[in-house]
C-alpha positions in Angstrom: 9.8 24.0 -22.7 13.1 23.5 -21.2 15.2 20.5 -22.5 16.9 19.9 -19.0 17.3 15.9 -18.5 14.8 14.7 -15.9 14.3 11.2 -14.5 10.7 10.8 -13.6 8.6 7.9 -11.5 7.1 4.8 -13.0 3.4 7.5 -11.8 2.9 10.3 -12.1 0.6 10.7 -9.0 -1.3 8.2 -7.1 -4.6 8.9 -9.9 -2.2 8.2 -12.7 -3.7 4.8 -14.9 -2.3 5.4 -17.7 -1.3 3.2 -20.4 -3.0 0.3 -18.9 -1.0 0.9 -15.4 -2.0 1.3 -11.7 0.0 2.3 -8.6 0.0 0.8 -5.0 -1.3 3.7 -3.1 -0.7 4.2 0.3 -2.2 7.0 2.8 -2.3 7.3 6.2 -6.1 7.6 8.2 -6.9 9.2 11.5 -8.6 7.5 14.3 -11.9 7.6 12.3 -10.5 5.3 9.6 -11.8 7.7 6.7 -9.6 11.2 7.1 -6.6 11.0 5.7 -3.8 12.3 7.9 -1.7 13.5 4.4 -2.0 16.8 2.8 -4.0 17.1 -0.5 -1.9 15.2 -3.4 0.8 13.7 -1.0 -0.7 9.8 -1.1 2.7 8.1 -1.8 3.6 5.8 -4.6 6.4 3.4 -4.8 9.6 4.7 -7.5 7.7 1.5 -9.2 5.5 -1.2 -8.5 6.1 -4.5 -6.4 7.2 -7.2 -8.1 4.6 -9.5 -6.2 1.6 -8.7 -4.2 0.1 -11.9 -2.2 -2.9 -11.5 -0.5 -3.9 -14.2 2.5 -7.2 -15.6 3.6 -7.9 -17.1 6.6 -11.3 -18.7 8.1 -13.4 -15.7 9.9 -15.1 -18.1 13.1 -16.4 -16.7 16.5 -16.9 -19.1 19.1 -19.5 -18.4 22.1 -20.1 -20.2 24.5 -23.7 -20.8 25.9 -25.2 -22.7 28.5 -25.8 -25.3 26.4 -22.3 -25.5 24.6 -20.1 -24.0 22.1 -21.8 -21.6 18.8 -19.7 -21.1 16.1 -20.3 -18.2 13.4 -18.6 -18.6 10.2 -18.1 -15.5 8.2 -16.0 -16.8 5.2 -12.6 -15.8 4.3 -11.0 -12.7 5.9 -7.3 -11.1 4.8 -5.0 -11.9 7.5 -2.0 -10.2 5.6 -0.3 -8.6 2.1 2.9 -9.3 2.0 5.4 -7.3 -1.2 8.0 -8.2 -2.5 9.7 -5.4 -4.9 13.0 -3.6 -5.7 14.1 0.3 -5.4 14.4 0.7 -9.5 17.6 1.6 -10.0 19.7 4.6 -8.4 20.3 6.9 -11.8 21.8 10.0 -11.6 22.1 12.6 -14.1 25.0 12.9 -15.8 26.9 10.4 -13.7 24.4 7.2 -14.7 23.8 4.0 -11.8 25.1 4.4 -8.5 26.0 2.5 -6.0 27.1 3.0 -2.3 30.5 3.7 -3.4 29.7 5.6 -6.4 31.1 9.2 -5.8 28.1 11.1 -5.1 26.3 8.1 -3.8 22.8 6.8 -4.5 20.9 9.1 -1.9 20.9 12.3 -4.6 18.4 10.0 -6.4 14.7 9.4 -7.3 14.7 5.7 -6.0 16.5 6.2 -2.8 14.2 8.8 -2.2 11.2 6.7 -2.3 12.8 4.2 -0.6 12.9 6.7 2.4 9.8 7.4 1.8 8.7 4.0 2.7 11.6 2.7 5.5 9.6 6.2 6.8 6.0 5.0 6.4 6.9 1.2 8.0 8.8 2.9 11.3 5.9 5.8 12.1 3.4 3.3 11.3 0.4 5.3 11.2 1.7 7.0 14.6 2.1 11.0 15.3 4.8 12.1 17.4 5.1 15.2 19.3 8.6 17.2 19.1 9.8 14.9 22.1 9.1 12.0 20.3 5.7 10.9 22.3 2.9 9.4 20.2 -0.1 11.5 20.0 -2.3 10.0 17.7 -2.9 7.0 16.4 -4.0 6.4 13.1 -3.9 3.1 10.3 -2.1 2.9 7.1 -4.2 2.4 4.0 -3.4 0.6 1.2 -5.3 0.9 -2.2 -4.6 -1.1 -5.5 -6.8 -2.1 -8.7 -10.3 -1.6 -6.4 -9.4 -3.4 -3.3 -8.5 -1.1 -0.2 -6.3 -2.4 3.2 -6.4 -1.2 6.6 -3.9 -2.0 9.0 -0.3 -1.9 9.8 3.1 -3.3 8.7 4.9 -6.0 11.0 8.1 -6.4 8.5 10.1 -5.2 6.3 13.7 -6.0 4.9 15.8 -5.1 2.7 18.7 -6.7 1.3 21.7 -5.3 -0.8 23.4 -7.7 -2.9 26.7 -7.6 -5.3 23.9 -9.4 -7.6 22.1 -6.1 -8.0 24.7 -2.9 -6.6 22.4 -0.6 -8.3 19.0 -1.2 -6.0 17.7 -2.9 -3.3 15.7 -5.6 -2.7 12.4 -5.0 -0.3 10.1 -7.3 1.1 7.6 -6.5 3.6 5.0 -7.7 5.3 1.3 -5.7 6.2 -1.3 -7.2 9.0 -4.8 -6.2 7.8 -7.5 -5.3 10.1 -9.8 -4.5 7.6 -10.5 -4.6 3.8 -12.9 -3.0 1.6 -13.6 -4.5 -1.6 -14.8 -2.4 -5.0 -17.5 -4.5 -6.7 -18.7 -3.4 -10.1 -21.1 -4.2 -12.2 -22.8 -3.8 -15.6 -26.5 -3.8 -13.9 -28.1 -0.6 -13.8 -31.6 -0.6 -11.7 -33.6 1.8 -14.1 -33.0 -1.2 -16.8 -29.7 0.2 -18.7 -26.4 -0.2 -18.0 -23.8 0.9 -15.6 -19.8 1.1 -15.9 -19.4 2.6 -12.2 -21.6 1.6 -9.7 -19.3 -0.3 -6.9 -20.2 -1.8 -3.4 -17.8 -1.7 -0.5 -17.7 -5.0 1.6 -16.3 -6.3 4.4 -14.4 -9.8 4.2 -15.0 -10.0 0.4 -18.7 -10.4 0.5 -21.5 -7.9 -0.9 -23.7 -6.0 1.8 -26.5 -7.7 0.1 -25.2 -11.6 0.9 -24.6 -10.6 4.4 
């Protein structure tokens, strides 16, 4: 094994739960909603997780109107948006230590820039494929998995600000309009009268298939 120095991620990979740990995924689906647009193994992970992850409900009501009046369907609480807020990690380089923007050499030869990139990229394309010309071609939604709980939809913000505070990373916030979530339910109740550590239901809205 070589000794070279190496700075590596807060993951590994977007499977890696170790040591009590789990990454935001995010991936990119085709118009279907279920193929993912991304090469086997390239689901991207942030350098390390947000700081904060806040997740808003809003009343689900459809209104119809009848010949007789007004009908109102209430569905219960629906995710109108996840919003982040999280920071870079700091911009190490080997040899040379934190860097900042006037650090010779620079912050972009490191791991946190990188990922930064990574997602500055993922918030401008927004699920969209362009052509060489730059025409859109294919429209598809960003997914967003973490701890059992999955996020369709798209980002509508994102800023980032760079303070004398903290020369060594940036501050990211961001904000992600859902159109859809799935919800991992498990349970210990297993129908041939043992029990079960992975059985899981996906649901719409936060409600089982079975209270629908």
């Amino acid at each position: 094994m070589s000794n070279r120095p190496i700075f590596r991620s807060a993951f590994a990979s977007p499977e890696d739960v170790s040591g009590g740990k789990r990454p935001v995924v995010f991936d990119i689906l085709g118009p279907d909603r279920e193929t993912s647009l991304l090469p086997e193994g390239m689901r991207m992970v942030l350098h390390v997780n947000p700081q904060n992850m806040s997740i808003k409900y809003q009343r689900v009501v459809t209104r119809i109107q009848t010949r007789g009046g007004h009908v109102e369907q209430h569905w219960g609480d629906g995710v109108q948006t996840v919003d982040f807020d999280m920071v870079t990690g700091g911009f190490m380089r080997l040899y040379t230590g934190l860097a900042s923007g006037a650090t010779l050499g620079g912050r972009r030869e490191t791991i946190a820039y990188d990922k930064y990139l990574d997602l500055l990229a993922l918030f401008h394309n927004n699920g969209s494929i362009e052509d060489s010309r730059g025409n859109i071609v294919l429209q598809g939604i960003i997914k967003i998995t973490f701890d059992g709980g999955v996020w369709l939809g798209w980002f509508n913000g994102f800023n980032v600000i760079e303070s004398s505070d903290k020369p060594y990373m940036f501050q990211l916030s961001t904000s992600f309009e859902v159109e859809k979530e799935l919800v991992t339910w498990r349970t210990t109740y297993d129908s041939g009268g043992g029990s079960s550590s992975g059985s899981s239901t996906p649901s719409e809205y936060g409600q089982p298939d079975f209270l629908r």
